[in-house]
C-alpha positions in Angstrom: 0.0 0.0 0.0 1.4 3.4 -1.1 2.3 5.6 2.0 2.8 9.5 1.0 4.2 10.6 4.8 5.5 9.0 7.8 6.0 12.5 9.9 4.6 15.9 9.6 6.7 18.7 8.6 7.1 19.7 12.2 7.9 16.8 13.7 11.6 16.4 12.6 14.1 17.0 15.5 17.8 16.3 16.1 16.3 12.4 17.8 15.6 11.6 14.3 19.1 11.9 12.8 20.3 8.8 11.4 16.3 8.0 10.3 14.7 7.3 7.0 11.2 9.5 7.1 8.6 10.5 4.6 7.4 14.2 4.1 4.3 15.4 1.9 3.5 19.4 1.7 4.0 22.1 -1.1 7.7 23.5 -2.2 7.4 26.8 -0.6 11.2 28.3 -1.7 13.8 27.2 -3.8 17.5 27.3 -3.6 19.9 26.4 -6.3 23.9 26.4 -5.1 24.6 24.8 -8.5 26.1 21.4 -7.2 23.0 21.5 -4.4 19.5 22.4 -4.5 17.6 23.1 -1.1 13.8 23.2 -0.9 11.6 24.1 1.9 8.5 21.8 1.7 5.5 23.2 3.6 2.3 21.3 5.2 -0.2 22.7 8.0 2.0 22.2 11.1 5.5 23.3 9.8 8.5 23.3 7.3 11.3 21.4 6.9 14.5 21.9 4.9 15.3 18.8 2.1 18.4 18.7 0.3 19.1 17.0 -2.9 22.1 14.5 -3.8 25.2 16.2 -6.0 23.9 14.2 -9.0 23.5 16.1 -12.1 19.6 14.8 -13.0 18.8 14.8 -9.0 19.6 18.9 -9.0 17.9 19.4 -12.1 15.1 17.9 -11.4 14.3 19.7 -8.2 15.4 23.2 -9.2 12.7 23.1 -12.0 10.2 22.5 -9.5 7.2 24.9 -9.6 7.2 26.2 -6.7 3.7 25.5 -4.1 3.2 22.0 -6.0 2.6 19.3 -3.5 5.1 17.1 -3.5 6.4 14.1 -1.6 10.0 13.2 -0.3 11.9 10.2 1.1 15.5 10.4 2.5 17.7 10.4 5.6 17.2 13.0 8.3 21.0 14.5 8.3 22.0 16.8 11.3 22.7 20.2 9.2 26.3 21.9 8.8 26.8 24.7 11.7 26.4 27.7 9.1 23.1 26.6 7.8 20.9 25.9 11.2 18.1 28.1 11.1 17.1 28.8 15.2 13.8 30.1 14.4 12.5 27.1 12.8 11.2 23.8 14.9 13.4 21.4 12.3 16.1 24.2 11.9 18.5 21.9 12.9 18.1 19.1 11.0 17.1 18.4 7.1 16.6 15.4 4.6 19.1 14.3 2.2 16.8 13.4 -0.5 16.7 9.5 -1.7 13.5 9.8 -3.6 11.4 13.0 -5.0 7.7 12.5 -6.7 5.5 15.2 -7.5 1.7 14.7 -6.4 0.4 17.7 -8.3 2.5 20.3 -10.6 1.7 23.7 -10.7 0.8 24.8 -14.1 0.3 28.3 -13.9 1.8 31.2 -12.5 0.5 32.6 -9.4 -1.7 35.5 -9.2 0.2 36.4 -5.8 3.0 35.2 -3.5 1.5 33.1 -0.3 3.8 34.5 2.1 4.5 37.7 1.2 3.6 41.0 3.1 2.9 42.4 -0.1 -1.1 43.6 -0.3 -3.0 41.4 -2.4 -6.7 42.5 -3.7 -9.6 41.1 -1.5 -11.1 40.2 -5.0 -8.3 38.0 -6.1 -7.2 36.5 -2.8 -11.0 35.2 -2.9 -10.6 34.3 -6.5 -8.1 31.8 -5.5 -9.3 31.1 -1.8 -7.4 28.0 -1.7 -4.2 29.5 -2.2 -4.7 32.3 -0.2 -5.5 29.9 2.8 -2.2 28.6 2.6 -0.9 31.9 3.8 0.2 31.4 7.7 -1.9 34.0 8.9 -4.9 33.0 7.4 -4.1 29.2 8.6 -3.3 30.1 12.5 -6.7 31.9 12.3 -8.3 28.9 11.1 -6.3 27.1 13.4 -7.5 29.7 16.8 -10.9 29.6 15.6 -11.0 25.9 16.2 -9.2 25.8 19.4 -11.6 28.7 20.7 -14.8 26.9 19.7 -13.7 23.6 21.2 -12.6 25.4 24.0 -16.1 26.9 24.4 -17.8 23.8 23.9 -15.9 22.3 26.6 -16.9 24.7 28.9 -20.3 24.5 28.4 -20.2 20.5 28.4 -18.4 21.1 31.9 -21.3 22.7 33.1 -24.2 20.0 32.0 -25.5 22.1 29.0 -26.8 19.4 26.4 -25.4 20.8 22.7 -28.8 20.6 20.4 -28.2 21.1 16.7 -31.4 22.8 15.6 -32.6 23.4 11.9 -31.8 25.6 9.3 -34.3 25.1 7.0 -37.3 26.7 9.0 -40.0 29.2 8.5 -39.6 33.0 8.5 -40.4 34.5 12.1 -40.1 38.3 12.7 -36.9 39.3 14.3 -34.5 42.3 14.0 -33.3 41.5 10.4 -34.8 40.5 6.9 -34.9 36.6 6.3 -32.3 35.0 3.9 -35.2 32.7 2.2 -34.4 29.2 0.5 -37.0 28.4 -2.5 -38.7 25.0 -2.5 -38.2 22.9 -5.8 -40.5 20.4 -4.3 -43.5 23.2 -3.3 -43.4 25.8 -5.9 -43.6 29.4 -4.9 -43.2 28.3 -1.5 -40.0 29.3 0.5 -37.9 28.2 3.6 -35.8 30.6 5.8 -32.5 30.7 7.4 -32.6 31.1 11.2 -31.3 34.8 12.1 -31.0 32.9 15.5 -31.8 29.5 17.2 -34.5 31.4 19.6 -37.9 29.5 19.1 -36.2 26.0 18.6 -34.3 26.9 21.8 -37.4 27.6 23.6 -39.2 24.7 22.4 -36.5 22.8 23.9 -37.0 24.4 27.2 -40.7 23.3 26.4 -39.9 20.2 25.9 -37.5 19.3 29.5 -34.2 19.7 28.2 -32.9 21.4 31.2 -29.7 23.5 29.7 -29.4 23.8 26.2 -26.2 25.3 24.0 -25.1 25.2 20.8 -22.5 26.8 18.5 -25.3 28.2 15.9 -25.4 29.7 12.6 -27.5 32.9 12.2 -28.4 34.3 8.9 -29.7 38.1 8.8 -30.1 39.8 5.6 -29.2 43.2 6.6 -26.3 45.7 6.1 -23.1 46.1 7.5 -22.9 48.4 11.3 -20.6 49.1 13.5 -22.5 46.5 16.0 -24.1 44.1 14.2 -22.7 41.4 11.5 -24.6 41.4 8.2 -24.9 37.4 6.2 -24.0 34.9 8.0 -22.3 34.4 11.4 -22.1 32.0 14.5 -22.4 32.7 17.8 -22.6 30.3 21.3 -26.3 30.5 22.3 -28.0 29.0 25.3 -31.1 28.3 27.2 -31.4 27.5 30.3 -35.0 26.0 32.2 -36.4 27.3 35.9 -33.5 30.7 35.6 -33.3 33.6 36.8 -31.0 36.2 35.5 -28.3 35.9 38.0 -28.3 31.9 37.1 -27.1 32.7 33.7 -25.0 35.2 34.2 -23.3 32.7 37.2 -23.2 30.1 34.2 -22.0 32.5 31.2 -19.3 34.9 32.9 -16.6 32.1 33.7 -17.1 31.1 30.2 -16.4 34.4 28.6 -13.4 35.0 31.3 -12.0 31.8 30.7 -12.1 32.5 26.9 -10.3 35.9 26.6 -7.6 35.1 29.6 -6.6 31.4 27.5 -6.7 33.4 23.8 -6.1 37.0 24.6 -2.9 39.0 26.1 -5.0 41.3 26.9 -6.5 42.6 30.7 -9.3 41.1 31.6 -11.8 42.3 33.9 -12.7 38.8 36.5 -16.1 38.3 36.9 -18.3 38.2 38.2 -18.4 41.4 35.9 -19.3 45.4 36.9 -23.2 45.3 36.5 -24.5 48.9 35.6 -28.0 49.9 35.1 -29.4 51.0 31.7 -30.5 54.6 33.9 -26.7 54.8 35.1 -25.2 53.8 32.1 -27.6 56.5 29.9 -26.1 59.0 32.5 -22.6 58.7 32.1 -21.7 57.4 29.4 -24.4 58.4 27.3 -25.0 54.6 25.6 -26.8 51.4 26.7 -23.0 49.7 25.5 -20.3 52.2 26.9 -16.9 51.1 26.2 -15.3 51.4 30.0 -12.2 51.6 28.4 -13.3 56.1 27.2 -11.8 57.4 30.1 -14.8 60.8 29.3 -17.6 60.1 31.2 -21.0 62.4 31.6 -21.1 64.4 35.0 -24.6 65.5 36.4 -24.0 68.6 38.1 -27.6 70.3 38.1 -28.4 69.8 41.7 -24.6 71.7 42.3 -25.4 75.0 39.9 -29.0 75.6 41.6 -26.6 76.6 44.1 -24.9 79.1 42.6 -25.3 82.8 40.9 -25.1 81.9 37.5 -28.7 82.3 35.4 -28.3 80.6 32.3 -27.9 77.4 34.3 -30.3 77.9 36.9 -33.3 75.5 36.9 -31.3 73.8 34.1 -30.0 70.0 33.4 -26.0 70.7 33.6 -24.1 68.0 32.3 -20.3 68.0 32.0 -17.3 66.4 31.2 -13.7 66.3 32.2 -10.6 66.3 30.6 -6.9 65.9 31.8 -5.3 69.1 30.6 -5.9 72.6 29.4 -6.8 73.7 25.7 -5.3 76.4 24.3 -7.7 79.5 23.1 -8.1 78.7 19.9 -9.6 75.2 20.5 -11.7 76.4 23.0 -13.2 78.3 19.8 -13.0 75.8 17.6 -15.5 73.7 20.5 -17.5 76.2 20.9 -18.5 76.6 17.3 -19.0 73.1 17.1 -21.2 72.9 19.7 -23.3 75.8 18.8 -23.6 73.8 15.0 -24.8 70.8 17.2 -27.8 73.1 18.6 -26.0 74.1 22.1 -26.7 78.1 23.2 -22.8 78.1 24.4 -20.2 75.7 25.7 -18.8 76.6 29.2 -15.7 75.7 30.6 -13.6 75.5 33.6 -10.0 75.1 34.2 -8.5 73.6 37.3 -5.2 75.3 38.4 -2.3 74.0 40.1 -3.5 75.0 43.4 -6.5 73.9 42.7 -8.4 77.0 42.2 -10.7 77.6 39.0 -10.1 79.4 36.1 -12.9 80.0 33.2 -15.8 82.0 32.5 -18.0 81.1 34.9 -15.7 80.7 37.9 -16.9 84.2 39.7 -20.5 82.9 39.8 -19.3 79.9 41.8 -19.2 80.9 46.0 -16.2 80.3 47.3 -17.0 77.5 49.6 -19.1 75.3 47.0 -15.7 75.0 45.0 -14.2 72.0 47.2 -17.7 70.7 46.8 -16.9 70.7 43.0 -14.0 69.3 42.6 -15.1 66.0 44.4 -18.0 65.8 42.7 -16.3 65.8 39.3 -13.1 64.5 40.6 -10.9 67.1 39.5 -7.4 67.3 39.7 -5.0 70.1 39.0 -4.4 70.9 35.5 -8.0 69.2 34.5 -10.9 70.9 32.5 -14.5 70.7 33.2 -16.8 70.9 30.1 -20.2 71.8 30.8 -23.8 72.2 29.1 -27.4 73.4 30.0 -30.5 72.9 28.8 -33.8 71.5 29.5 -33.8 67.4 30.5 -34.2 66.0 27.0 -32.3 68.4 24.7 -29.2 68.3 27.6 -29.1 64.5 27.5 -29.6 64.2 23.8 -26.5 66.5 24.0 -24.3 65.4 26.1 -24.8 61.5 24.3 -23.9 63.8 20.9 -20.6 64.3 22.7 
C-alpha cells in the first residue's frame, strides 16, 4: 500500500538523525547552489528543509520545481552543517538528504500572488483563488484559533451539564431584528424556507420540551447591512437556554465562560467576573449609551443639583451635564469647541479650568461661592491641570446633548 508521509513537517528533531522519514507538503522556496538544490517543503504544522544528492539529474530535477506544488520526499534525516541551522525554525537543525522526490500535483500556472509575502493582495483575487490564499500562515493560524476557541467553548459548556442541540436551518420566517435569507422549495413551488437569524424559538421549544440546559454553536443568517455592531450574512455565535433561571443563574453560568475564553486566547486585561453590573439609567447618565466602552476614560457628569446653588442664570433650573478632561486647551480650540457645539444646537459651551493650586479658572468661575468650590471638585473629581466641560438645557435636549458628545 502506497504511503505518502510517515511525519509531519514539524515533527523532525535532532532524535531523528540517522532515520529514514517521509514528508508530503508544497515546495514553498527554492535554492539552487549549482552542485545542491535546497527546498523548503511546507504542510499545516511546519516546514522542513530537504536537500538534494550532487547528481546532475537529482539537481535538475528539483530546481525546476514549480514552486507550491505538492510534492512528496523520502531520505535520511541528516543533522545540518553549523552555518546553515536556522534557530527560528522547529526542524532548523536538521534536514533530509533526499533519496526519492515524486510530484503529487504540478503547478501549471503562475500565481496570481505570493503566499507568504507581506505584499497587499486585492480582497477580489485573494478570494478568487481562496485556496491558495489559505495557505498563507496568517490565514491558517486563524483557522487554526478559531478551532481551538470553539472547542474550548464547547468544553466549557459540556463542563457545566449544558446538552449541545443542533437545531434546523431550514425553517419558516419569524419576525426578528433582520430581513430573512429565504431558500425556495423545488418540491412546493412558490413556496420558501428561511434561514434562522438565530436559534430562539427551537431553543425555547427545547426548554418546552424538558431539556434542562441547552447550547449550541449556531449559525445565524440576517439579511441586513453592515454596522458598527451588528454582523450582516451569516455568522455563528454560542447560544444558550437555560430552564427554571433567573438572571443571575445565567449570568453565574456564562461569565466564567467568557473570562476563561479571553484570559486562555487573549494578552489582553481582563476584567474577573463576576463582571461590573450597571444599570441601563446609570449607564444612559454617564456614558451616554446602553454599550459604553469602559475603556473612554470621558464620562458624563450630572452637576444640576450643584449649579441651583450658585449665581449663574443661564444654568439655573437647568440640566447641567459636564465632562472632564486631563489638561488645558489652548484659546483657539476652546473656539473651535465652541462653534462646534453651537452647530450641534447648544446656546454656548462653558468651561472650567482647574489650576495648580487647585483654584478655578474660566468664565464662569466668579459665579461659583467660594465654599461650594471644594464641593466641585469632588464631585467631578478634578485634579490640577483638568478641564470641566459643561452644558445646559432643558432634560431631553441636555441629554440628547451630552450622548452627541
Amino acid at each position: 500500500m502506497k504511503e505518502y508521509r510517515t511525519c509531519r513537517c514539524n515533527e523532525i528533531s535532532l532524535k531523528e538523525v540517522g532515520k529514514k522519514v517521509k514528508i508530503a507538503g508544497f515546495v514553498q522556496t527554492i535554492r539552487d547552489f549549482g552542485g545542491l538544490v535546497f527546498l523548503d517543503i511546507r504542510d499545516m504544522y511546519g516546514i522542513t528543509q530537504v536537500v538534494t544528492s550532487g547528481k546532475e539529474e537529482d539537481v535538475d530535477f528539483a530546481s525546476h520545481i514549480p514552486l507550491e506544488s505538492s510534492v512528496s520526499v523520502y531520505g535520511e534525516v541528516k543533522k545540518r552543517d553549523p552555518e546553515t541551522i536556522n534557530p527560528k525554525l522547529k526542524t532548523g537543525f536538521v534536514e533530509i538528504r533526499i533519496e526519492n522526490l515524486e510530484i503529487l500535483g504540478k503547478r501549471t500556472k503562475n500565481l496570481p500572488f505570493e503566499i507568504n509575502s507581506n505584499q497587499e493582495v486585492r480582497e477580489d483575487l485573494r478570494l478568487q483563488y481562496r485556496f491558495l490564499d489559505l495557505r498563507n500562515d496568517k490565514l491558517k493560524n486563524n483557522l487554526l484559533l478559531r478551532a481551538k476557541v470553539l472547542q474550548f467553548l464547547r468544553n466549557q459548556m459540556i463542563e457545566q451539564g449544558f446538552l449541545e442541540v443542533q437545531t434546523p436551518i431550514l425553517t419558516s420566517s419569524s419576525p426578528e431584528g433582520a430581513r430573512d435569507y429565504l431558500v425556495p422549495s423545488r418540491l412546493h413551488a412558490g413556496n420558501f424556507y428561511a434561514l434562522p437569524q438565530a436559534p430562539q424559538q427551537f431553543k425555547q421549544l427545547l426548554m418546552v420540551s424538558g431539556i434542562d440546559k441547552y447550547f449550541q454553536i449556531a449559525p445565524c443568517f440576517r439579511d441586513e447591512d453592515a454596522r458598527s455592531d451588528r454582523a450582516p450574512g451569516e455568522f455563528y455565535q454560542l447560544d444558550m437556554e437555560m430552564a427554571y433561571a433567573t438572571q443571575e443563574d445565567i449570568f453565574s453560568a456564562i461569565e466564567p465562560v467568557i473570562y476563561k475564553t479571553f484570559q486562555e486566547f487573549s494578552n489582553k486585561k481582563i476584567t474577573t467576573y463576576p463582571f461590573p453590573r450597571i444599570s441601563y439609567q446609570e449607564a444612559m447618565l454617564t456614558y451616554g449609551t446602553d454599550k459604553p466602552d469602559l475603556r473612554n476614560p470621558l464620562t458624563i457628569i450630572d452637576l444640576s443639583q450643584f449649579f441651583n446653588q450658585c449665581t449663574f442664570k443661564p444654568f439655573l433650573g437647568k440640566t447641567i451635564r459636564a465632562i472632564r478632561i486631563k489638561g488645558h486647551l489652548s484659546k483657539g480650540f476652546h473656539e473651535k469647541l465652541l462653534q462646534y457645539a453651537i452647530s450641534l444646537g447648544m446656546p454656548g459651551l462653558g468651561y472650567l479650568e482647574v489650576q495648580e493650586d487647585l483654584s478655578f479658572k474660566g468664565p464662569i468661575d466668579k459665579f461659583i461661592p467660594a465654599n461650594l468650590k471644594p464641593e466641585l471638585l469632588k464631585l467631578a473629581n478634578l485634579q490640577k491641570e483638568d478641564t470641566l466641560f459643561l452644558i445646559a438645557d432643558n432634560k431631553k435636549r441636555a441629554t440628547e446633548l451630552s450622548r452627541a458628545n
